[in-house]
LOLUM-662582 format. One record per residue (C-alpha): residue number from 1; x, y, z. Coordinates in steps of 0.001 Angstrom, whole numbers, padded with zeros to 6 digits. Layout:
! LOLUM-662582
     k         u         v         w
   NUM         X         Y         Z
...
//
This chain:
! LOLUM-662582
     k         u         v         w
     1    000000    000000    000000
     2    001405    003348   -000989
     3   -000186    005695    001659
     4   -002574    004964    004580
     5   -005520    007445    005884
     6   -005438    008032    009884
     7   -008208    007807    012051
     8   -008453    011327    011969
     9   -008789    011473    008427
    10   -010888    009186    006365
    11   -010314    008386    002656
    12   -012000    005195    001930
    13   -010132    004651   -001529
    14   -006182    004909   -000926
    15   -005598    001242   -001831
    16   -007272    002015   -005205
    17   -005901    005357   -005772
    18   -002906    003726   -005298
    19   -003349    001095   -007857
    20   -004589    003740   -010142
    21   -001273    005938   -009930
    22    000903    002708   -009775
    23   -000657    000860   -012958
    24   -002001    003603   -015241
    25    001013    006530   -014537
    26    003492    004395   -012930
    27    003782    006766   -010357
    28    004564    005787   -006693
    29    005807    008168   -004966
    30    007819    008423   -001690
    31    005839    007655    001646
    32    007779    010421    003192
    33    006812    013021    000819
    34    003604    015170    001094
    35    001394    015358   -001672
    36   -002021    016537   -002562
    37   -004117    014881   -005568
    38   -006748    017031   -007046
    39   -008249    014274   -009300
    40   -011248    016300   -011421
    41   -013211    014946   -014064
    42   -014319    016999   -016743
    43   -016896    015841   -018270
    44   -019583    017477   -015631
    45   -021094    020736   -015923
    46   -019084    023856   -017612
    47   -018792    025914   -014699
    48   -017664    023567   -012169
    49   -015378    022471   -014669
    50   -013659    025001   -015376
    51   -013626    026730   -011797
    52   -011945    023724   -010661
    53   -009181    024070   -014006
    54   -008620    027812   -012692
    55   -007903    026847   -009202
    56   -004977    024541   -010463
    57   -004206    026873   -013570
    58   -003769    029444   -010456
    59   -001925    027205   -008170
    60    001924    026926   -008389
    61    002388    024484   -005368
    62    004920    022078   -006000
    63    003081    018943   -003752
    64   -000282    019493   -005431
    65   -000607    016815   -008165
    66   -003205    017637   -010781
    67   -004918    014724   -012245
    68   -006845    015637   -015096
    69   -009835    012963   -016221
    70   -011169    013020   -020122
    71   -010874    016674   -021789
    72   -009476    015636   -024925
    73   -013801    016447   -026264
    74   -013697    019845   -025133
    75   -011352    022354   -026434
    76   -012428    024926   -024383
    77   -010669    023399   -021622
    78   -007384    022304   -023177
    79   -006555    025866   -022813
    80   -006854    026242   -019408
    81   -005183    022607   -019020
    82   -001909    023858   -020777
    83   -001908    026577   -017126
    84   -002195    024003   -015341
    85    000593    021819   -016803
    86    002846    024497   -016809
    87    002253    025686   -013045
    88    002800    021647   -012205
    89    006264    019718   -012165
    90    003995    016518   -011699
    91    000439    016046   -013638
    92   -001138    013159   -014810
    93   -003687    013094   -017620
    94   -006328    010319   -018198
    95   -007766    011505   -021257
    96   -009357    007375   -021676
    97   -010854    007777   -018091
    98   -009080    004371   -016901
    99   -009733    005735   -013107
   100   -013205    004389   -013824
   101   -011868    000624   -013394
   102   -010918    001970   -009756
   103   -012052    002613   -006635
   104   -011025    006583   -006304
   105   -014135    008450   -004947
   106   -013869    010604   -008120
   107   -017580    011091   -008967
   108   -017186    014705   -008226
   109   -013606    016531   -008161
   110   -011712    015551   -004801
   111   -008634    016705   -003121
   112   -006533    014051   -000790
   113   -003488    015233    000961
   114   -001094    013181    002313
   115    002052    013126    004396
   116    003959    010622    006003
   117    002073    008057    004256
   118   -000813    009417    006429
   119   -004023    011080    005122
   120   -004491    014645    006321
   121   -007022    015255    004734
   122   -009432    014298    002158
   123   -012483    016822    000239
   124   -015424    015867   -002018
   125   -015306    019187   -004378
   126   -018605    019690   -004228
   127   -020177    022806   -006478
   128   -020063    025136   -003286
   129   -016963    024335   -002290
   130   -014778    025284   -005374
   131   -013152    028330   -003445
   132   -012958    026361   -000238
   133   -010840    023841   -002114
   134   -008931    026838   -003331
   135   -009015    028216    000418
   136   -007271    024800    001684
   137   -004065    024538   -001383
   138   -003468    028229   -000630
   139   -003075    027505    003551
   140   -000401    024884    002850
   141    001859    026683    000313
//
């Protein structure tokens, strides 16, 4: 297992997030480091979409791992994408939405930070709480 959620904390899906980084992006990072995923699908409504590219097109914080799900249809968004792969060392795209054959919790946009292998804390981007996702990646820069 790549990372574990404490009892503080609760992530149901970090054995299949990790699966999903290990076997799609061969990506498995350090238990020691921090990290946040912000894994966002884009294939729901325009708005939300798109508020939730801006955050990361805005955000320039190394740990925060953008993981981009199916915008390959839109080109509206590819635009906004390019920001956000140029702000992040570390992105992942999954323009075949293979995160589907996992257990993630992605149905909405979500936000899991780790460190220490532990879960600090985890966020169902819910419409409303587009800023408060922003609110969170700006306290830990």
């Amino acid at each position: 297992m790549l990372v574990s959620c404490s009892s503080d904390t609760t992530y149901p899906y970090t054995d299949g997030l990790s699966l999903y980084l290990e076997e799609v992006h061969h990506f498995k990072p350090d238990v020691k480091d921090e990290v946040i995923y912000y894994i966002t699908p884009l294939d729901g409504c325009d708005y939300c979409v798109e508020q939730n590219l801006l955050v990361l097109a805005r955000n320039t914080n190394e740990m925060v791992i953008p993981i981009l799900i199916d915008y390959s249809y839109n080109k509206d968004y590819i635009k906004i994408a390019q920001k956000v792969k140029e702000n992040h060392k570390t992105y992942f795209e999954d323009l075949d939405s293979k995160i589907e054959s996992y257990q993630t919790g992605y149905i909405n946009p979500i936000l899991v930070h780790f460190k220490n292998g532990k879960c600090l804390n985890y966020m169902e981007i819910q419409d409303g709480d587009i800023s408060t996702a922003e609110k969170y990646l700006k306290s830990v820069e």
